[in-house]
C-alpha positions in Angstrom: 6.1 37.2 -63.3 3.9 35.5 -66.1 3.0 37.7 -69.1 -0.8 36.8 -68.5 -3.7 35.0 -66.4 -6.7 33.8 -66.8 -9.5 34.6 -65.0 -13.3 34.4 -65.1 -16.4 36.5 -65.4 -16.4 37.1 -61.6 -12.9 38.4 -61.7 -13.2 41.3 -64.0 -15.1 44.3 -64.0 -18.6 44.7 -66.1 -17.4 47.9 -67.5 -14.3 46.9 -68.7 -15.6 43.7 -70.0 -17.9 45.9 -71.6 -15.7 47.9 -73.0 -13.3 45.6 -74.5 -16.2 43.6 -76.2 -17.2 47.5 -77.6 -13.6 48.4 -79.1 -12.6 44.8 -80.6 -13.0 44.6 -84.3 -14.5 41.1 -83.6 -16.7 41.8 -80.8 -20.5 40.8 -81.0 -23.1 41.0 -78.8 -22.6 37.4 -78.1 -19.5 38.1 -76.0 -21.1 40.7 -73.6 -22.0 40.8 -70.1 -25.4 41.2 -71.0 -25.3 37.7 -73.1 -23.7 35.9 -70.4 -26.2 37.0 -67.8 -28.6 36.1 -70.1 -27.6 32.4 -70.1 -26.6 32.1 -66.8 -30.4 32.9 -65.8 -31.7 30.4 -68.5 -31.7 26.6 -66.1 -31.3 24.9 -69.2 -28.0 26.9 -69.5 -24.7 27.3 -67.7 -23.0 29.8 -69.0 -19.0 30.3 -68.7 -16.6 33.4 -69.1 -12.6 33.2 -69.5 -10.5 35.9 -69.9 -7.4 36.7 -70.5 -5.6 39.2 -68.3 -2.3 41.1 -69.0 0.1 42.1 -65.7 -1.8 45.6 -65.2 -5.0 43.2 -65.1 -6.2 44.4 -68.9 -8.4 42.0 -70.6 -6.3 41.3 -73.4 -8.4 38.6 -75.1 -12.1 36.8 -74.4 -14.0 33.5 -74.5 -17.8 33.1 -73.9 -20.3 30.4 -74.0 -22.2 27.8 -72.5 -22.7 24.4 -71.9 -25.8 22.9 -72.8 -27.9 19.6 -72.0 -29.6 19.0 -75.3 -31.6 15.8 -74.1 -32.8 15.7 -70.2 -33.2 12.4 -68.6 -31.7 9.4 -68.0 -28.8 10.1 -70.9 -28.5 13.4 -71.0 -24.7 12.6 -69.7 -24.5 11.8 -73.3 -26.1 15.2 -75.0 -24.2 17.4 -73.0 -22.2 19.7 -75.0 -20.4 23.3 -75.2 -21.0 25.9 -77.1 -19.8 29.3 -78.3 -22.1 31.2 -80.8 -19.0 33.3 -81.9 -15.4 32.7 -82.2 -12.8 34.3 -79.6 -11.9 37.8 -79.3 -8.4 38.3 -78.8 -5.5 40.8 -79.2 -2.9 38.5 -79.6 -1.7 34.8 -80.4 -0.3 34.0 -76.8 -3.6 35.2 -75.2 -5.7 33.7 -77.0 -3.1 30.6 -77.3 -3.5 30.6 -73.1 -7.0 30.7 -73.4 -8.1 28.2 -75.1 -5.7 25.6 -73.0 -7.4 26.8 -69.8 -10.9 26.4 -71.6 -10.0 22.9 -73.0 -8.8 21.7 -69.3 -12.2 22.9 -68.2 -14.3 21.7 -70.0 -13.1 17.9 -71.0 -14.9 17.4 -67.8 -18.0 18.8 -68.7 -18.9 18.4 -72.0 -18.8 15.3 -74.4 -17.7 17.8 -77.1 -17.4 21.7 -77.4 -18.3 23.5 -80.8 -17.2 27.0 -81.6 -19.4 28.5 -84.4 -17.1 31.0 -86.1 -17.7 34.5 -87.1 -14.8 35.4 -88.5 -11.8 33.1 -89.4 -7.9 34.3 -90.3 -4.8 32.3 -90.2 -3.9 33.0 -86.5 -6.7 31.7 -85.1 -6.9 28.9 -87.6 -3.5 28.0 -86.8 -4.1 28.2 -83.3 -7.4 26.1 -82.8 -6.3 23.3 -84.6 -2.9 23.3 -82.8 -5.1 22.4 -79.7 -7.0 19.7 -81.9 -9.9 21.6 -83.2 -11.3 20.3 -86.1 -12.7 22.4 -88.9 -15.6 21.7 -90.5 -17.1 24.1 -92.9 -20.5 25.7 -92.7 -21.8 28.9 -94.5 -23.3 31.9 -93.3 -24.4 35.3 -95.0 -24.0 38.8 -94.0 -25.5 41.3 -96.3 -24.4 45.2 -96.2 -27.4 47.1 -95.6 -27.1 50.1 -98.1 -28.1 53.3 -96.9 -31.3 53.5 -99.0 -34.4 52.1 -99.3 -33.9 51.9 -103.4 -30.8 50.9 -103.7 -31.5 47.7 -101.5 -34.5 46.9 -103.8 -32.1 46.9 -106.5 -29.8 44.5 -105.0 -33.0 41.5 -104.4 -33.7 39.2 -106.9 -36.4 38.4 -109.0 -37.8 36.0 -107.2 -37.7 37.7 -104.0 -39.2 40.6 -105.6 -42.0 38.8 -107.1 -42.5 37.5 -104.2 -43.2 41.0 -102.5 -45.1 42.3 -105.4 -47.2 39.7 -104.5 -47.2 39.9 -100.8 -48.3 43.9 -101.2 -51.6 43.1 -101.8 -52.9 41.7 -98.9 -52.1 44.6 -96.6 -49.5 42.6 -94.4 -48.0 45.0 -91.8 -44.5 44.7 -90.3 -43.1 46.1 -87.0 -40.6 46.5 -84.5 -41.8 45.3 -80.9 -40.3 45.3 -77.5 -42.6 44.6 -75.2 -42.6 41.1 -72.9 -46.7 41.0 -74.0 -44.9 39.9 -77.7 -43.4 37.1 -76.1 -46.1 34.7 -76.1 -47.6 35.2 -79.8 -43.7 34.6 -80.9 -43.0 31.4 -78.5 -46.3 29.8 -80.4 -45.2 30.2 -83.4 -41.5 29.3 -82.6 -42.8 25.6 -81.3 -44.9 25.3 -84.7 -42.0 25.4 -86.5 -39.6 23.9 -84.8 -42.0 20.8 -84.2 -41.8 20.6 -88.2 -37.8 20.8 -88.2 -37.5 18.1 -85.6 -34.9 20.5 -83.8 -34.7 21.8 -80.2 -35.3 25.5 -78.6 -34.5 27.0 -75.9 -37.5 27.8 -73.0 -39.3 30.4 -73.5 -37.6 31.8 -70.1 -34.5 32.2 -72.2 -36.5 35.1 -74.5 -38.1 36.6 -71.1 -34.6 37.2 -69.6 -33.7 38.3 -73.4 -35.6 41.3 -73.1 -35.8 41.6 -69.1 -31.8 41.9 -68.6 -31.7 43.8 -71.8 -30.4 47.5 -70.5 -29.0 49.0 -74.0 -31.7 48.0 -76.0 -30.2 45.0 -77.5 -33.2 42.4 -78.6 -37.0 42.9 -79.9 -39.0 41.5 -82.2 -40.1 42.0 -85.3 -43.7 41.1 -86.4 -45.9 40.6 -89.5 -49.2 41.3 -88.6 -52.3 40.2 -91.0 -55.2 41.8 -89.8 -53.9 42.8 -87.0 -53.1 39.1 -86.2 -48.7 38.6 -85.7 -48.3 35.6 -88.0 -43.9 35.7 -88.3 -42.7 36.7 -85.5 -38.8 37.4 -85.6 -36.9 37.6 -82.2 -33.5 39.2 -83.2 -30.7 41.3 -81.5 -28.8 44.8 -82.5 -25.4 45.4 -81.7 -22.5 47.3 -83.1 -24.4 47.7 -86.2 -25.2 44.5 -87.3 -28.7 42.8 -86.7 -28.6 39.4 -85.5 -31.3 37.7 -87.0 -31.7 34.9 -84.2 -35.0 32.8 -84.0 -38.1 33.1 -86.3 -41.6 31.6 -85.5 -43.9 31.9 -88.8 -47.2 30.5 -89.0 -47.3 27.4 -90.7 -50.9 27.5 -92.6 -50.2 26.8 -95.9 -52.3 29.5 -97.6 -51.3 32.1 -95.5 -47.7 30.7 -96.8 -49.1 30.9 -100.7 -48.9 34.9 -100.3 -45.9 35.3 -99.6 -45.5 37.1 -96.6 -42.0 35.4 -95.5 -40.5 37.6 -98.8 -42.2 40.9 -97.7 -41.2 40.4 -93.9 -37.2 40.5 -94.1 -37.5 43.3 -97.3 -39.2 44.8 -94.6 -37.3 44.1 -91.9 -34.0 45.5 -94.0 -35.7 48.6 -95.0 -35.9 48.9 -91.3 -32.1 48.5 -91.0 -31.9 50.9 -93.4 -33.5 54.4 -91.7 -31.9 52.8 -88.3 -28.0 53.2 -88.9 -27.8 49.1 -89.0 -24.9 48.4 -91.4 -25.3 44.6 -91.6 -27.9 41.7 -91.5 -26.7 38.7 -90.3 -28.6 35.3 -91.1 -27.1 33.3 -88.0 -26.3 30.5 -90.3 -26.8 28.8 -94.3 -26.2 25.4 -94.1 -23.5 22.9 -94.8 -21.3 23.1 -98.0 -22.2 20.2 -100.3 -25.6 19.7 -98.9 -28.9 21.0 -101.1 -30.4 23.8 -98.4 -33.2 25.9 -100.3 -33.6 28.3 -97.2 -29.9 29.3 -98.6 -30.9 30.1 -101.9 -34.0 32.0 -100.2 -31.7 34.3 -98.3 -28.9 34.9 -101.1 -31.9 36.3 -103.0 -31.6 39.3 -100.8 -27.6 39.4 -101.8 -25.1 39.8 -99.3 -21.9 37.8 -99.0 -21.5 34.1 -98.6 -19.0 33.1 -96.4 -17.4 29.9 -94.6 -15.9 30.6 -91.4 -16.9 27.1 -90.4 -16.7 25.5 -86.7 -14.2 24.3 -85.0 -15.7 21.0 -83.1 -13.3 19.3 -80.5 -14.8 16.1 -78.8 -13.9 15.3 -75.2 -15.5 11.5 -75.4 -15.3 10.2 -78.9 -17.6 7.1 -77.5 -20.1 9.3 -75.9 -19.9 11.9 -78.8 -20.9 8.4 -81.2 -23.8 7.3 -79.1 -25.1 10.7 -78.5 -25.3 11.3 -82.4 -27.1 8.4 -83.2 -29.3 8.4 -80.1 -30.2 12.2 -81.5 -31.1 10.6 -84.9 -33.2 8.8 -83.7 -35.2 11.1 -81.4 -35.7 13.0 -84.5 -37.1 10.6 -86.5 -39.5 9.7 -83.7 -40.1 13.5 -83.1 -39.1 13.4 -79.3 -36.6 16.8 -79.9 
């Protein structure tokens, strides 16, 4: 009888799957049921499951993601690609070894090329990625340890930063936690305006309805900046396990509004938030590549917290379609079509 099996997300229970996601040292909110609901109700989504089962049928390691069609149309055989928004969760090498073989069979014939975006990285599961022809390529992150008081987290900003909120202060900006589906709407808006000025793509705005309409544990809401009662940064962000996920931002783009500084006052106030609410960690969701210029890197390590490289592991299925689809994607950007 084999040691394990693989199985997917129909196959095991939600509770357990729950569970195991709960207890893991590595487990993230990215890897629950709730997550992969979430996607699975998204249409420009299809979200996928594998698990790892021992012989008493006890998940002993977890994979979760979804593939994605980043350009519709005619091509979009070419933009399809996989994606995991946080490494594997595993308890040890041979399930996790099993599990990615079962993944890679999968999805060669769905996917031009799959990218894991890690969360953690350790020898194991370096060693155990590239052995199935992973390829690392560095990208940073921060994750900043939320003290447990408002003044010692003032100490640890920078000047700038704090300059910047001096500054801020006077104009009487608000900042608040919302979870209603009404904030949906202002936040989408403000999402598009900024995105349409980084050239990049977003999911629908039925991907942040099912957000907050599957969400049973309180998992997702916003965060707003209100001037005069107007929301002008809107911050859509999950909590899990301690750590706030700081996901998608829409910020109003009006350059004088931006002259006061309000992007500095929203995440000090946005931490200090973290602070009286037991969240332990801030996580920025990403800070660029290493050897690249990226000033919204320097912007966040003004805040402190750690900088770290955990990388992604990117393995292409089609290395013609992967080199078409990455200079097609160029070139929509620079003619503003994504």
């Amino acid at each position: 009888m084999a040691k394990y099996r693989i199985v997917t997300a129909d196959e095991v229970s939600r509770q357990e799957w729950q569970c195991y996601v709960d207890r893991h040292e590595n487990g993230t909110v990215f890897h629950t049921p709730y997550m992969y609901d979430v996607f699975s109700a998204s249409a420009e989504y299809q979200a996928y499951a594998f698990f790892t089962l021992d012989g008493n049928g006890k998940i002993c390691g977890l994979l979760t993601g979804f593939y994605q069609t980043v350009k519709p149309g005619l091509f979009a055989f070419l933009s399809k690609r996989s994606v995991m928004l946080q490494a594997p969760i595993f308890d040890d090498s041979e399930a996790l070894k099993l599990l990615l073989a079962y993944y890679l069979s999968y999805a060669k014939r769905k996917a031009v090329y799959s990218e894991i975006r890690n969360h953690y990285l350790d020898n194991q599961y370096r060693q155990l990625c590239i052995s199935q022809v992973f390829k690392w390529e560095g990208h940073y992150n921060i994750v900043k340890n939320i003290p447990d008081a408002s003044e010692i987290l003032w100490k640890e900003i920078g000047r700038k930063r704090k300059d910047g909120i001096n500054k801020a202060k006077k104009f009487g900006f608000e900042v608040c936690a919302n979870t209603d589906m009404s904030a949906i709407d202002t936040f989408y808006k403000l999402l598009k305006l900024k995105y349409l000025e980084l050239k990049l793509p977003i999911p629908g705005k039925l991907f942040f309805e099912n957000c907050l309409r599957l969400d049973t544990q309180s998992s997702c809401m916003f965060f707003e900046l209100k001037d005069a009662s107007m929301v002008r940064v809107s911050l859509f962000a999950f909590v899990y396990g301690g750590t706030l996920h700081a996901f998608y931002i829409g910020t109003d783009q009006d350059q004088e509004f931006l002259r006061k500084r309000p992007v500095d006052f929203f995440y000090y106030e946005v931490m200090r938030w973290c602070v009286t609410n037991s969240v332990t960690h801030f996580d920025w969701m990403g800070a660029g590549k290493p050897g690249k210029e990226y000033g919204v890197r320097d912007f966040k390590l003004q805040y402190g917290g750690d900088l770290v490289d955990y990388g992604r592991f990117i393995r292409v299925h089609s290395s013609l379609k992967y080199g078409i689809a990455k200079i097609g994607f160029k070139i929509l950007q620079r003619m503003g079509k994504v």
